[in-house]
C-alpha positions as CSV (number, residue, x, y, z in Angstrom):
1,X,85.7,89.3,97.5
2,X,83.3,91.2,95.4
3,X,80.5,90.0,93.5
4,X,80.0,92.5,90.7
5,X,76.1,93.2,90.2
6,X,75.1,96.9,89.3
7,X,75.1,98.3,93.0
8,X,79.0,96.9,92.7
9,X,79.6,98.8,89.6
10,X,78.5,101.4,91.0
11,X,80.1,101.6,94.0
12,X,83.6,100.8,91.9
13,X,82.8,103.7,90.1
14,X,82.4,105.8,93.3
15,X,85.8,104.3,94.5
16,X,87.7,105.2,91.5
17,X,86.4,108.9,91.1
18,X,87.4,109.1,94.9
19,X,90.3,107.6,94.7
20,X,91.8,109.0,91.1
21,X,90.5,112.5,92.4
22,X,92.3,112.1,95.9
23,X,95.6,111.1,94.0
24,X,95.9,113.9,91.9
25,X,94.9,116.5,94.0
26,X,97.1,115.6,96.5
27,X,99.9,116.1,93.9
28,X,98.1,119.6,93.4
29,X,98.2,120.5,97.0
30,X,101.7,119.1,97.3
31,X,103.8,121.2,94.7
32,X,101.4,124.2,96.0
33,X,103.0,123.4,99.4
34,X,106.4,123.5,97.6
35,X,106.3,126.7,96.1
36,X,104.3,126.5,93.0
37,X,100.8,127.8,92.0
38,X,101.0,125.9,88.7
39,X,98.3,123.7,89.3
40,X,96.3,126.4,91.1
41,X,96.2,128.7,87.8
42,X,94.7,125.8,86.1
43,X,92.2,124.8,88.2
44,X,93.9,121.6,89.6
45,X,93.9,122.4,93.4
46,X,90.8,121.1,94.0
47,X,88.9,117.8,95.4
48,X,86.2,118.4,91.7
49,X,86.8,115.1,90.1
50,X,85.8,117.2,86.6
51,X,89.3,118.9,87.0
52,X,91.0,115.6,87.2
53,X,89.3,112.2,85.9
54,X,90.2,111.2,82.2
55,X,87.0,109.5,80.7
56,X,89.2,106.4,79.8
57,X,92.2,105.7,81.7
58,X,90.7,107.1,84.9
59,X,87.2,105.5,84.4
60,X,86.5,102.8,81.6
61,X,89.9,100.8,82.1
62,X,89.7,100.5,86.1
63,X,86.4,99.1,85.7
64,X,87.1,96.8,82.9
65,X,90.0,95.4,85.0
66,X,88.0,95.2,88.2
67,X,85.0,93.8,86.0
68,X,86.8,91.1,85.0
69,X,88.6,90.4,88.2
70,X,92.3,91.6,87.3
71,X,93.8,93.8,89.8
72,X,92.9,97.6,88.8
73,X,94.9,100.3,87.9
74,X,94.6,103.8,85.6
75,X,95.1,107.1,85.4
76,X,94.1,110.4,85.1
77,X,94.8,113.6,83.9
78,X,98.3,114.3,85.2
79,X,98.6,117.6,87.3
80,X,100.6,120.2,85.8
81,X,104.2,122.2,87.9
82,X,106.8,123.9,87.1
83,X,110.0,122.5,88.2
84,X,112.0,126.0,88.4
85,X,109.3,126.9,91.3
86,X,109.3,123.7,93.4
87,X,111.3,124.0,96.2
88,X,114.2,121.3,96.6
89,X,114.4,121.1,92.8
90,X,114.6,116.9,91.9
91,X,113.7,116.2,95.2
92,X,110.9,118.5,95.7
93,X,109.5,116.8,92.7
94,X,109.9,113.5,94.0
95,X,108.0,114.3,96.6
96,X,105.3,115.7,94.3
97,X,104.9,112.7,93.0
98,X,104.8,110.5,95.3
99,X,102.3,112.3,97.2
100,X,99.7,111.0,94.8
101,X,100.7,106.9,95.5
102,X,100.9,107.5,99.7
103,X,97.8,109.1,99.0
104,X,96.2,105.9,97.6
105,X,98.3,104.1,100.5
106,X,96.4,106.0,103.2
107,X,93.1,105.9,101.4
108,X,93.6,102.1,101.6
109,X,94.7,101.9,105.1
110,X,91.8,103.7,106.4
111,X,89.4,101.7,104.4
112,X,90.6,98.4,105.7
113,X,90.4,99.6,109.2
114,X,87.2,100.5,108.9
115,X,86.8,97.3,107.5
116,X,88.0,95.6,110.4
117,X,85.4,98.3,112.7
118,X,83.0,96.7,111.3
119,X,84.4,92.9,111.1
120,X,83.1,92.4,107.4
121,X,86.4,90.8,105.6
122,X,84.5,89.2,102.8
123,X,82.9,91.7,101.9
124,X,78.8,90.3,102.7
125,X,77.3,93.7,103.9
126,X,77.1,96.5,101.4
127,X,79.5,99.1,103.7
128,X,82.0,95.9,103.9
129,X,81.6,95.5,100.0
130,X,82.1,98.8,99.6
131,X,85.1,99.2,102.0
132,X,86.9,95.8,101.0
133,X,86.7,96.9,97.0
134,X,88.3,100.8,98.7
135,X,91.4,99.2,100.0
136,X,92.1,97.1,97.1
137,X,91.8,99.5,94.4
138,X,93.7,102.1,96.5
139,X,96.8,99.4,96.7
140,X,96.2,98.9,92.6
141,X,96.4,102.3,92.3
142,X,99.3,103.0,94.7
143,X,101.7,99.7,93.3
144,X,101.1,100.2,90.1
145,X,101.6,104.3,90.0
146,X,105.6,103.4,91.5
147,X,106.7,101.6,89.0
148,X,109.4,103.8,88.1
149,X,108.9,103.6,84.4
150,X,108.1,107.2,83.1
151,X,105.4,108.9,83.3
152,X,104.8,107.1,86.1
153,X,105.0,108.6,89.5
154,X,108.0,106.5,90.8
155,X,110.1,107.4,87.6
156,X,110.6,110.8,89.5
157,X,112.4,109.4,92.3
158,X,115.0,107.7,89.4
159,X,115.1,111.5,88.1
160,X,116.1,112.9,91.4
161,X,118.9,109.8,91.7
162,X,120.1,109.7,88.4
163,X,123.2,111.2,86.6
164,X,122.3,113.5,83.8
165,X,123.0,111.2,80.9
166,X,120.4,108.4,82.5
167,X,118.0,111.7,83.2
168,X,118.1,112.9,79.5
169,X,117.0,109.0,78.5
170,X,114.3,109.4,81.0
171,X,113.3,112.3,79.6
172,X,113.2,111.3,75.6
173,X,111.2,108.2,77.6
174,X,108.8,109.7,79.1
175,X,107.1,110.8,75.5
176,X,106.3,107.3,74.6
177,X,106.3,106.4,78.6
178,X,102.3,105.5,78.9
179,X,102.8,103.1,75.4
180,X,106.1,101.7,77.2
181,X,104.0,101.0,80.1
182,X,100.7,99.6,78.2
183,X,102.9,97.4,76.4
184,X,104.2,95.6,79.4
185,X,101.1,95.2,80.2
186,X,100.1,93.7,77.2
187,X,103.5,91.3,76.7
188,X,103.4,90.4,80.3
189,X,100.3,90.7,81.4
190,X,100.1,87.0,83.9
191,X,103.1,88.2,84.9
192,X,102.1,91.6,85.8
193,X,98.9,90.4,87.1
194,X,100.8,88.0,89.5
195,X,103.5,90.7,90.7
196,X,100.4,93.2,91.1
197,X,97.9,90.8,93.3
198,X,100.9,89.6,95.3
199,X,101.9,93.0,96.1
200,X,97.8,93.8,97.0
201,X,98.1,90.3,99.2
202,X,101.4,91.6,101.0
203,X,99.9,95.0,102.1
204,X,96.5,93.3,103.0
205,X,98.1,90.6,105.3
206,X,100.2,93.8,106.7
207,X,96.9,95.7,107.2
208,X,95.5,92.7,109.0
209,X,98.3,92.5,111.3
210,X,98.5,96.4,112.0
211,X,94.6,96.1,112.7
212,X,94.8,92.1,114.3
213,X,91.7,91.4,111.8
């Protein structure tokens, strides 16, 4: 869909500031909602991508990945909250967490329907390039940040549902969770790469019916 010169780069890099930035404020904004100023006290509630992007997993992996035509995900420098002043307790930090993904999700479905205001689907013009590469980083981004493997954001929904013996596992997890994760990754990587472009393929097709594009 993309041919990656340096205006491409570019704009990936754009996308992936945006997008990364979105995410993780929105989990800012989120728990604030909730109850806690956790992330406020630390400068987190804020749309500054200098108070959330991570040099490496936020920037230099997502573009190696979309370089190289694999579907891109990352991360960034998690926001911070205090579970004893989120309202709802497990839940409210479900919810905390998966504000960051829908974020993505709505990023994604606003930047394919633009993509189909302007009737651009392979991606020739430079807003259609640029609004083609949006939605399918946004769906990277969203998929791969619900895999409920700690610290992922859909392990917190298995915290919230779990009895306490599974939650103290996911706890003593989630220290080695981002290795667990890259591992995977690295073990199964066709396979991961064919469960994450199917997943971007379902949510495209859905996209084009919602939008009849």
């Amino acid at each position: 869909m993309v041919n990656f010169d340096l205006l491409s780069i570019v704009l990936v890099l754009v996308i992936i500031v945006v997008s990364m930035t979105t995410h993780e404020a929105t989990h800012a904004f989120v728990g604030y909602w909730l109850g806690d100023d956790t992330a406020k006290k630390m400068g987190r509630l804020t749309l500054n991508p200098l108070k959330h992007i991570d040099p490496i997993l936020s920037l230099l992996l997502p573009l190696s990945l979309a370089l190289i035509g694999a579907p891109v995900f990352g991360a960034a420098r998690p926001v911070p909250y205090n579970p004893n002043n989120v309202r709802g307790g497990d839940w409210g930090a479900a919810l905390i967490a998966i504000a960051g993904p829908f974020a993505n999700f709505v990023l994604a479905f606003l930047s394919f329907g633009v993509l189909a205001l302007v009737g651009d689907s392979s991606g020739q013009t430079i807003v259609g390039n640029f609004f083609a590469t949006m939605t399918v980083i946004n769906l990277g981004f969203f998929i791969f940040n619900l895999i409920p493997i700690p610290p992922l954001d859909g392990s917190r929904l298995l915290y919230a549902l779990a009895p306490d013996f599974f939650r103290d596992w996911l706890l003593k997890a989630e220290r080695y969770g981002i290795i667990i994760v890259f591992a995977i990754i690295l073990i199964a990587g066709n396979q991961f790469d064919y469960f994450l472009s199917n997943a971007i393929s379902f949510f495209i097709q859905l996209f084009s019916h919602i939008f009849a594009f």
